[in-house]
C-alpha angles and dihedrals in degrees: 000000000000116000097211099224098155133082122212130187127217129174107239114199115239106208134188130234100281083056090251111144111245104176146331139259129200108226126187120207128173121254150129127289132205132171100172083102093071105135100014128115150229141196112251108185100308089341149097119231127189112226132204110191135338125229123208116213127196128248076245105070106085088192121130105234110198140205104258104012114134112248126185124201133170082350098303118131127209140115128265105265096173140017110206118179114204129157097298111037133297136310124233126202113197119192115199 
């Protein structure tokens, strides 16, 4: 079982109703967070990308995490590379 001690931040996109982005809002959410995947790789349709840490999110979070939005945590940059659900939650890779 994670503990979820850690806080990251991603930019959510606020829309009208004609779906057009309008502006963007930083938004925070609890998780995991684990570098000990620094230099290693995954395969991203056909591709290897290089990841710097994972970040484990709760069943809890309703956010939308997607491909190729900027996310900070514990003060690493980088941008989501893969969403993985698995039992408690999802995974997220984030390449830097």
């Amino acid at each position: 079982m994670f503990r979820y001690s850690y806080t990251a931040i991603v930019k959510v996109d606020i829309v009208d109703s004609d779906n057009n982005i309008i502006s963007q809002s930083d938004v925070s959410f609890v998780c995991d967070y684990q570098p000990n995947v620094k230099n290693t790789s995954i395969d991203v349709a056909g591709s290897s990308t290089p990841i710097s840490y994972q970040l484990y999110i709760p069943k809890s979070c309703d956010l939308v995490f997607d491909i190729g939005k900027d996310i900070i945590c514990n003060d690493s940059k980088g941008s989501i590379a893969l969403v993985v659900p698995y039992k408690f939650g999802r995974i997220i890779y984030v390449k830097g």
